[in-house]
C-alpha positions, 0 to 999 in steps of 0.5 A: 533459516528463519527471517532474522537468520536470512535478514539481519535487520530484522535482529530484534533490538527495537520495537519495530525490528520485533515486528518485522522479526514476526514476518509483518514488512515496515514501510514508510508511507511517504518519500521526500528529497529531504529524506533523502538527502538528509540521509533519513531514508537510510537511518530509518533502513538500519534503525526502524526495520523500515523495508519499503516505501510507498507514495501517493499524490497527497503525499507528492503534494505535501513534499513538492509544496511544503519545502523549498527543496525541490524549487531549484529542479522546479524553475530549472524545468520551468525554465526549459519550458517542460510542461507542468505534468511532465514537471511533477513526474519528473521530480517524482522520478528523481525521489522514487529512482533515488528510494529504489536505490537506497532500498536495492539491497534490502531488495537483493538480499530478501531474493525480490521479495521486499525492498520495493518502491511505489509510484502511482499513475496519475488519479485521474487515470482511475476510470480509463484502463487503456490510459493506466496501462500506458502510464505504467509502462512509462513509469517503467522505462522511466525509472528503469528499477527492478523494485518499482511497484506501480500503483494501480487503484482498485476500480472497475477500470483498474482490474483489467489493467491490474491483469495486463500489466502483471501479463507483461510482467511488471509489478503493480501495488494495488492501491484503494482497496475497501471492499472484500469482494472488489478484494477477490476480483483484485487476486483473480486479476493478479493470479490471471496475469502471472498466468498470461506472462507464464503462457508467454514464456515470463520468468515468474519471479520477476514479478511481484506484486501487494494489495493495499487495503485501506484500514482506518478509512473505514472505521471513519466512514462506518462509526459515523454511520453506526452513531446515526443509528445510536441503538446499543448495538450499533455503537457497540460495533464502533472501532472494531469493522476496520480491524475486522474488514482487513483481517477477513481480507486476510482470511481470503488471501489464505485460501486464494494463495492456499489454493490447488491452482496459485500452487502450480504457479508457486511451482514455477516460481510466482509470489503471493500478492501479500497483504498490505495495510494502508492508512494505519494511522489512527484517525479518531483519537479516543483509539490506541494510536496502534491499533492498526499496526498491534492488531493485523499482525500477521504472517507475510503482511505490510504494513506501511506507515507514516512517521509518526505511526512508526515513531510511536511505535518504537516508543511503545509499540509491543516488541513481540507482537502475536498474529491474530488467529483463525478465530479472530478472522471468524469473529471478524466476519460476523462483526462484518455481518453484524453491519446489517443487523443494525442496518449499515449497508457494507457495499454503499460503506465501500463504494462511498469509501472509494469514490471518496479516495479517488477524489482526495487523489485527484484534488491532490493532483489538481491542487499540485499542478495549479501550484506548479503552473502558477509557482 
């Protein structure tokens, strides 16, 4: 039975239901309560093959603060004398247990392989994994959803707890991935911690799990590097590294999920960690605004965008989209290398590229709390 057979809102008849046909999941990359009362979430389900839902404090943020939607929860916790943290996590909860719900049967009907919701544990948790565990755990009890994705980033502190919670069998979206390397550790982490919840007696099915490599970030952040340099070649390179860091990300999520040892573990039931491309939206406006949607297509992908990336692309996105290959995956590893020919240094691109996204979360976070206290 092919995708379309076995789900039937993948049936081609948009531009996103053909690319959801070629085995790349849509998810929406914010959540709401106007979404949801309005009943968008559902109509986005059935007209834009939209499987998934992700979320970040940016993206709480804008929601808590751009709207009188939530003022009435608010003054009523306010009232009771909740603290301000609690109060922002409980008006999370309510809009992540509400999207779980919306998004149960698509989880039910694709056996636990899509269908998921994420959380993120608070940013300023980044560099404390003992912290981020706990908080997990809580989000967990919480929200009690067998489609909850926790998310994790991908910092050092991050991997160990990666690992831990994977062994206690929940599932985690791993969130602030820019580099190859810190890529690789992030798999070790997940395949790991299936291995410690099989020791334990775990069901491997019940855990899933996504890798969310950020894409446009990095054209951002490498262009204006490759500008200062100005040599023909260097400018050359502009528009092309994102595309090409995600798909030599690919590349190395086909042999570590095609190897001897994640085989034993898909024996006993453990699925891949697919690949999730994040922040797909197009930053600089000289580039197709699908550029990172059209060209990382591929098998067993995510790709999670914000509304207006997926209502371009039912407007002119192609409806029968073709995976980039094994060569493309070889060209995008010598662009790579070409970054050093002209002296960009791939890890200092990174490790800024990191910190920078930690940051934007944790001013998120504070700029929400501040807002919250004084409201």
């Amino acid at each position: 039975m092919n995708r379309v057979e076995a789900y039937p809102w993948y049936m081609p008849k948009s531009n996103l239901h053909g690319l959801a046909a070629s085995g790349v999941s849509v998810w929406s990359d914010q959540i709401s309560k106007s979404m949801l009362d309005s009943g968008e979430l559902g109509q986005r389900i059935e007209a834009d093959a939209v499987t998934g839902v992700t979320s970040n404090p940016t993206i709480f943020a804008g929601a808590i603060l751009g709207s009188d939607d939530y003022t009435a929860q608010l003054q009523d916790l306010k009232s009771a004398g909740t603290p301000t943290e609690e109060i922002i996590k409980s008006l999370m909860a309510s809009d992540i247990t509400r999207a779980c719900d919306e998004l149960a049967s698509v989880h039910r009907s694709t056996g636990g392989s899509d269908g998921f919701v994420s959380v993120e544990v608070s940013p300023t948790l980044a560099s404390n994994t003992e912290a981020t565990v706990e908080e997990a755990r809580d989000w967990v009890k919480q929200i009690n959803r067998p489609n909850l994705l926790v998310k994790v980033p991908a910092t050092p502190e991050g991997i160990p707890a990666i690992r831990q919670l994977i062994g206690e069998g929940i599932s985690v979206n791993v969130t602030l991935i820019f580099s190859l390397e810190r890529y690789r550790e992030v798999m070790e982490a997940y395949i790991s911690g299936l291995e410690d919840f099989g020791n334990i007696g775990g069901d491997l099915t019940s855990v899933s799990s996504v890798a969310s490599f950020f894409v446009s970030r990095f054209d951002s952040e490498v262009d204006k590097r490759l500008e200062s340099v100005g040599s023909a070649q260097a400018l050359a390179l502009r528009g092309k590294t994102a595309v090409a860091n995600a798909q030599a990300a690919y590349g190395e999520y086909l042999e570590e999920f095609g190897s001897a040892r994640y085989e034993t573990l898909a024996a006993r039931g453990a699925r891949p960690q697919k690949p999730l491309w994040a922040s797909t939206s197009t930053k600089n406006p000289d580039y197709h605004d699908l550029l990172y949607v059209e060209d990382l297509a591929a098998p067993d992908t995510i790709n999670t965008m914000p509304i207006a990336t997926i209502e371009a692309y039912q407007d002119h996105g192609n409806p029968t989209p073709g995976h980039f290959s094994a060569a493309d995956i070889e060209t995008a590893r010598m662009s790579l290398a070409e970054l050093g020919d002209v002296g960009i240094d791939y890890d200092d691109v990174v490790q800024a590229l990191e910190d920078e996204g930690v940051d934007k979360f944790v001013q998120s976070w504070n700029d929400l709390l501040d807002s919250v206290d004084t409201a």
